[in-house]
N, C-alpha and C positions, 0 to 999 in steps of 0.2 A: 448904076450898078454899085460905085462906089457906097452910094447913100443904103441901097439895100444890104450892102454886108455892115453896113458902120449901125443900122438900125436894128438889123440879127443881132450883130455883140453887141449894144444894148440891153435888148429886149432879153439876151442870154442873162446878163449878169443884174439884170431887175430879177427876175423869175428868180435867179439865184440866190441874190440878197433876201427876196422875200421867202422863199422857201426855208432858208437858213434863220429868219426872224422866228419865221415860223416855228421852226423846231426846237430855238430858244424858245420862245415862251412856253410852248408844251413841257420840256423841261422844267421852266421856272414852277409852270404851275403843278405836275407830280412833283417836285421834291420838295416845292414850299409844304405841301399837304401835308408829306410825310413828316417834315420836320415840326409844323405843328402838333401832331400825335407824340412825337417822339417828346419835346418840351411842355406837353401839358402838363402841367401842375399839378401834384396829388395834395391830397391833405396831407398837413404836416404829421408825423408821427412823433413823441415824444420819448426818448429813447431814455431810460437810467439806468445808472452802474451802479451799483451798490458793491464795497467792500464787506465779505462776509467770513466769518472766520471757521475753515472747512472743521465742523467735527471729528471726531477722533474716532479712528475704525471705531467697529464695536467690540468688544473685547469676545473671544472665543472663549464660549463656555467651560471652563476647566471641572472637566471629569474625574472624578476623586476615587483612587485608585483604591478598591478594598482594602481594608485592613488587613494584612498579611497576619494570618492566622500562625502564632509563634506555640508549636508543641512542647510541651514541658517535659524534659526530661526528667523521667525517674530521679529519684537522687539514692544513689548508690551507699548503702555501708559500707566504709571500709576495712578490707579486707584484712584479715590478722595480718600484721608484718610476718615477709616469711622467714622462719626460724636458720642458718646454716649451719648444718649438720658441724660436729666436731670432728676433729678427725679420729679415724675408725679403729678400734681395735683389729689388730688381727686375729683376722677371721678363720675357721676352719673349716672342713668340709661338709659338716654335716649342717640341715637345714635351719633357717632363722626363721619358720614361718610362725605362722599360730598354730595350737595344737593340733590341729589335722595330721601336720603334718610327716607326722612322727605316730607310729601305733606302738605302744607300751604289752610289757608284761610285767610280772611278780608284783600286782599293783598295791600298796600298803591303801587301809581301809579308811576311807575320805573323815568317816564320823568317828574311828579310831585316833586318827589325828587333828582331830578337830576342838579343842579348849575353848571353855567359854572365853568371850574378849573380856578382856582385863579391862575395864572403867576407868581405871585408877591407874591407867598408862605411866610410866614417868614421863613418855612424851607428849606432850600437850599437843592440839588440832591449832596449825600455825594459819589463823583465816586468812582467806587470800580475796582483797576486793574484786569485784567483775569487775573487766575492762568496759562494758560498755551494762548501760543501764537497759538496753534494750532485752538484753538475754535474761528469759524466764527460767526460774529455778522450780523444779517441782518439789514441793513441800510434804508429800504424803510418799514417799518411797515403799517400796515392800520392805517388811523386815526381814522376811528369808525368801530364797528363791533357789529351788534345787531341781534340777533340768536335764532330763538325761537324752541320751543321741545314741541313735546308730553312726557308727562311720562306715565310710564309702568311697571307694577308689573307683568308682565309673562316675561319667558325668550327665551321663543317663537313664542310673539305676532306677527300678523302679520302687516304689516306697516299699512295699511290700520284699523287695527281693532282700537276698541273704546278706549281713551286711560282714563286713572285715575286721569289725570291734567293735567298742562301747566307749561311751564318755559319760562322766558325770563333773556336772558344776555346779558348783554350792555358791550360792551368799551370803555373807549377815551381817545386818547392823547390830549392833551394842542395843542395850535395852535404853540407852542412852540417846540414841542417834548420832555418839559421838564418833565412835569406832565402825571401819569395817574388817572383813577378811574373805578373801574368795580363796577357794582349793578347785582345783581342773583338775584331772586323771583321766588318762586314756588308756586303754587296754587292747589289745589286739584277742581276735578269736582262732581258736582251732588250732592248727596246726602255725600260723603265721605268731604264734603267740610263743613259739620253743624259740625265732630268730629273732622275734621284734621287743625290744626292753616296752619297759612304762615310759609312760613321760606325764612326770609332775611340776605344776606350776603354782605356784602361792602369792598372792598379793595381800597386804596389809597396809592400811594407814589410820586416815583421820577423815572425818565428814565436816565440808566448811562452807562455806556460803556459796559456794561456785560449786559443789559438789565432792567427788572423792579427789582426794591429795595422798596419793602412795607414798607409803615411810619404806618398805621393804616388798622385795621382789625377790623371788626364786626361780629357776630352772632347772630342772632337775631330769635326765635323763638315765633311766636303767641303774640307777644311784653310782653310775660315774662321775669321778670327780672330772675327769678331765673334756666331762658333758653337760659341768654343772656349772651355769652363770647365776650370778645375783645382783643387785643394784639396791644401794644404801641411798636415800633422797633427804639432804640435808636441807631445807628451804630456809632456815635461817642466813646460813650462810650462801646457799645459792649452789651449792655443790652437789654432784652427782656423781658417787663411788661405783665404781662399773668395777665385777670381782670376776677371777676366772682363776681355780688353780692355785690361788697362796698367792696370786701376784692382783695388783689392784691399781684402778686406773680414776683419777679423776676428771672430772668436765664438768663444763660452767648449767648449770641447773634452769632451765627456759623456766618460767612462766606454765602453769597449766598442764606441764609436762605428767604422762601415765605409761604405767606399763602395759604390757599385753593382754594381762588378764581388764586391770581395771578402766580399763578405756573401753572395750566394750559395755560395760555397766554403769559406764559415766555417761552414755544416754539416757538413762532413768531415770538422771537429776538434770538434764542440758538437753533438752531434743534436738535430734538432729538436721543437719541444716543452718543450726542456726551457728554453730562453727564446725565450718566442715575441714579445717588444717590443724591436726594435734600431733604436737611432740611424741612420739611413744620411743619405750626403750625397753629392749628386750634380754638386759643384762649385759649384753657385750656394744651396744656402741646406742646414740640417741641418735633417732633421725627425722624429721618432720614426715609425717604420712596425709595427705591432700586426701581426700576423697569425695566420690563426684555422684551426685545424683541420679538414680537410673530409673524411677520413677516405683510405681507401688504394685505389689505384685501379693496374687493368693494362691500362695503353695500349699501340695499336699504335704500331708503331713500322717502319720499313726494315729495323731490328737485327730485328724479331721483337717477341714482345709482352713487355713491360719492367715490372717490379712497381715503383708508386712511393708515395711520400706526396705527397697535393696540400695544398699553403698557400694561403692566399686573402688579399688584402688588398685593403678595401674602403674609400674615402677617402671625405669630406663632398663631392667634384663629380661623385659615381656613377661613378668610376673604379675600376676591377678589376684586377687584378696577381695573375696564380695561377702557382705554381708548381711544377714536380713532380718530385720530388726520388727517383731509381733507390737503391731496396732492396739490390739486390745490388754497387751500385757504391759504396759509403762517401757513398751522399746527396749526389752527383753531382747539377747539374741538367741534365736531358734534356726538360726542354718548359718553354716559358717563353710566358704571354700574355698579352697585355694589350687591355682594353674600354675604348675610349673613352665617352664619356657617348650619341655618338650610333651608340654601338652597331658604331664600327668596328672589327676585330679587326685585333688584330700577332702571330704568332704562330712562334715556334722550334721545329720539331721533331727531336730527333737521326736522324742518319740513320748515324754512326758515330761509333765510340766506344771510345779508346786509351789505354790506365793502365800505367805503369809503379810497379810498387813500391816501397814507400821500399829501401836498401840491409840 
């Protein structure tokens, strides 16, 4: 019994040994296998590094921004420097327009008073150079120009309708072209002609390279003296006698300076526009008058309808001064009006209209 259990635990621990052998070499021989796969040898590969120097971005197209289109400004003439008024004569009550503005009676007769122009002035034509070379002189002026007007105190008479007086204005050059002289008269009609004086205006000078240069001016209301201004224009010296009454006043003489009468008719040597700020002086005091553009207008007229350019001149007391200057006549004035502040009108309308040529 002893020997059959000592030959079991034997027989146990053979079986076991070898079962255990066993299951080593099973092992040895799967993971030899595997390991052979796993260490088999590939071909070599031959690996190279090269140092290479990385290119530079590519540079981004730079889009070239149009040429900024640069507009040319106009280039401006400059503007007359503006004149400052002197200081003013004391003023009275009665009006400083242009002849509108006043209707006349006892009128003395234009071609009665009218003398041939003297040639042979003692005062000589003091020329005066343009300031700018740009301003055209017209060369063939009229030698007379006599233009007569209804006047008109509505502002929407009609041509035809009845008017409240008459005017007549003369010009003439010297046979010379050296001299001129204008006479205005205005006359009232009807019954308005027992309350309302005359009113006479006289301008005289010289003809000079820039056109008229007034020597002498008058004003002349209902032959009062104490309604009478004048203005003496010294150019030599630069002076400007302003007269009223026996007593007399000087100031410094601008440049280009006209009076009332002659500064309308100095568009028939200087078209307008091309200096639209003139000195004018109406016997009692000198003051720059601006005037401004209003474009081109064909009024009726008696003559028919008349192609003109209207000016406007607009003062700090709401006062209005337009004037309308005939296209076909060398800028001729053929209507002339003036707005008081409370809105009363004075107005000239041509009603004929006579030019003689220079020779």
């Amino acid at each position: 019994m002893a020997r059959l259990t000592s030959w079991l635990r034997q027989t146990r621990v053979q079986r076991l040994t070898l079962a255990l052998g066993f299951s080593l070499l099973v092992h040895w021989v799967l993971l030899g296998s595997v390991q052979l796969h796993l260490f088999e040898s590939e071909p070599h590969q031959t690996l190279e590094a090269r140092l290479v120097v990385k290119p530079p971005p590519a540079a981004k197209p730079v889009v070239e921004k149009p040429a900024e289109k640069r507009v040319r400004k106009p280039t401006l003439k400059p503007r007359q420097p503006s004149v400052l008024p002197p200081p003013e004569v004391t003023q009275t009550q009665e009006n400083e327009a242009l002849p509108p503005a006043i209707l006349p009676n006892q009128a003395p007769s234009l071609d009665a008073d009218n003398p041939p122009i003297d040639e042979n002035s003692t005062r000589e034509p003091e020329e005066v150079v343009a300031e700018s070379t740009d301003i055209e002189i017209n060369l063939h002026p009229y030698q007379r120009i006599e233009t007569m007007f209804d006047v008109r105190t509505e502002f929407d008479a009609r041509v035809n309708s009845s008017a409240a007086g008459k005017a007549k204005i003369v010009f003439e050059l010297s046979q010379k072209n050296t001299q001129y002289q204008i006479k205005s008269l205005i006359q009232a009609k009807g019954l308005a002609a027992l309350f309302i004086g005359d009113l006479l205006q006289t301008s005289q000078g010289a003809v000079t390279t820039t056109g008229l240069q007034p020597q002498h001016y008058v004003y002349q209301f209902n032959n009062n003296q104490n309604k009478t201004f004048s203005a003496d224009f010294d150019w030599t010296n630069q002076i400007l006698a302003l007269n009223k009454a026996g007593s007399s006043k000087q100031v410094r003489l601008e440049e280009g300076t006209q009076d009332l009468l002659s500064f309308m008719y100095q568009f028939m040597f200087v078209a307008p526009l091309q200096t639209m700020q003139i000195n004018i002086t109406n016997g009692k005091k000198l003051a720059v008058y601006e005037y401004s553009f209003e474009g081109e207008e064909l009024i009726d007229t008696k003559m028919g309808k008349v192609n003109t350019i209207h000016l406007q001149r607009a003062t700090i007391e709401d006062k209005k001064t337009d004037l309308w200057l005939a296209l076909d006549y060398q800028y001729v004035p053929v209507k002339i009006r003036e707005t008081e502040k409370d809105g009363k009108v004075y107005e000239l309308l041509v009603t004929e209209l006579n030019t003689i040529p220079s020779p």
